[in-house]
N, C-alpha and C positions, 0 to 999 in steps of 0.2 A: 644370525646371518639370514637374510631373507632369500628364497629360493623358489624358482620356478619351474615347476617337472610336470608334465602334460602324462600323466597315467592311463593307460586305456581310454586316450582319446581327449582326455579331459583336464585340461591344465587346473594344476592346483597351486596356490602361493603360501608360504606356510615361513613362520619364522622359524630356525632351527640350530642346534651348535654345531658349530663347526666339523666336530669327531662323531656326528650322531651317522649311526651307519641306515645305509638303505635298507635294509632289511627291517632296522626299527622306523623308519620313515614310511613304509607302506605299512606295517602292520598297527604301530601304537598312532600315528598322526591321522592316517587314512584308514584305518579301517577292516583295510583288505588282508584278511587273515589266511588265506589262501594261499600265501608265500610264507615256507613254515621256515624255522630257526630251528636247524637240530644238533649242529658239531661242533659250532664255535671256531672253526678250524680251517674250514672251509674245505673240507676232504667229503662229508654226505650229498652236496649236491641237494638237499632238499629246499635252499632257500634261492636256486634260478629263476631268472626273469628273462627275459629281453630289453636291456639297452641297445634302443636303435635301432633296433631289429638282429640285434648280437645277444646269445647267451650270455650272460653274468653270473657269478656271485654274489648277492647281493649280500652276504653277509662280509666281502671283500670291498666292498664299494663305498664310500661316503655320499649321503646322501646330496650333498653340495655340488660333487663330481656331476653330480644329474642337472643342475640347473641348464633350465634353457636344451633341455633332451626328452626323449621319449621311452617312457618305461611301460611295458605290459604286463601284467600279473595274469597266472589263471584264468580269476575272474573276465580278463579278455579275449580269451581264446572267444566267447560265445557272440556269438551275433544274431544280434535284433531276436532275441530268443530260443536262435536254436545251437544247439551244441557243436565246436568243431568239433571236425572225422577223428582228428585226436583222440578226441574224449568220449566220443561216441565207440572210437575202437577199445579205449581202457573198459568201457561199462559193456561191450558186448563180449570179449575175450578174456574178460576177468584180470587185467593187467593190474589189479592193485587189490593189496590186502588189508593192511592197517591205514594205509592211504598216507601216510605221510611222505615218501617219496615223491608221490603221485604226482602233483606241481611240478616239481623239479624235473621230473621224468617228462610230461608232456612239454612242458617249453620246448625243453631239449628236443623231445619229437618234432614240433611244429615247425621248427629250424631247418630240423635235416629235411622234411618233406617240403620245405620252402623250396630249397637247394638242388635236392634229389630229389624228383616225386615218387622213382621207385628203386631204392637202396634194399640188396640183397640183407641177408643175417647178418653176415660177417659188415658189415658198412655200419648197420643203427645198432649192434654192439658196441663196437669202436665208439660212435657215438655216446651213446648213455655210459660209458665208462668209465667216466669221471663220476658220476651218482652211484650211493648205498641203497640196494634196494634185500632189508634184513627178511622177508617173507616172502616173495615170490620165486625167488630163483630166476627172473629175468624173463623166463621162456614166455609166459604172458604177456612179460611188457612186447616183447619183441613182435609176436603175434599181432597184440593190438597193434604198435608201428604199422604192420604187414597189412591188416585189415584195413587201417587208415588212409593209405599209400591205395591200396583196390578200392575203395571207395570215392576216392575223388577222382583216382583213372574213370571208374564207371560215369562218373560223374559227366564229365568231360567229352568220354564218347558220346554221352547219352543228347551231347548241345548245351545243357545245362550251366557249362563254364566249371570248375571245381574252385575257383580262385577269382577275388576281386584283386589282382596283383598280389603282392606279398605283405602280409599280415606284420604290424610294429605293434 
């Protein structure tokens, strides 16, 4: 079945089975390995994306469901070379340890600071809730959130804009 799913920006056309899930559609067709597969279950939370600018599963998703949609990996958070506050919060706050969360965790973040720009503890808990994160203990990821969230406030005040609209 032939499918059309515009990935960080970039429409791709790909022939594909019917049952083939998103998760194996960005990783083995495309490349981007940055959307990890950990539980099979769909309970780790490590293999989230944004459809459409919505959290996913991609390991709950067929990749078919996408056609004619917009998916963002990791890989999109960065623009024109420079890192989102996201990810810039994980690498200054230490928010990731064996890293494989990590993805799934920052989509998740980008989301909420899309929605919220600045969501207390208790709000991007609730948030990442639904994600395993087996080495951190969370209080880093949350920090980084926290960082991330003051960083484009700064941003913002400063004129700079923190946002070209809402990131898909």
């Amino acid at each position: 079945m032939q499918i059309t799913v515009t990935v960080n920006g970039q429409p791709y056309t790909r022939d594909v089975e019917p049952r083939l899930l998103l998760v194996h559609f960005l990783r083995d067709h495309l490349a981007l390995t940055g959307t990890h597969w950990g539980c099979d279950t769909s309970n780790c939370g490590a293999c989230v994306v944004h459809l459409d600018a919505t959290p996913v599963k991609s390991c709950t998703v067929l990749a078919v469901m996408c056609d004619g949609h917009e998916v963002t990996t990791v890989e999109g958070l960065e623009r024109d070379g420079e890192l989102d506050a996201v990810q810039k919060g994980f690498a200054e706050c230490h928010g990731l340890q064996c890293g494989f969360c990590t993805p799934g965790m920052m989509l998740t973040a980008r989301w909420l600071l899309d929605n919220d720009p600045d969501p207390d503890e208790g709000r991007i808990r609730e948030t990442i809730s639904g994600q395993l994160c087996r080495c951190t203990g969370y209080e880093n990821i949350v920090r980084a959130v926290r960082w991330a969230a003051g960083h484009e406030a700064g941003r913002a005040a400063a004129g700079e804009g923190a946002r070209e609209g809402t990131r898909t």
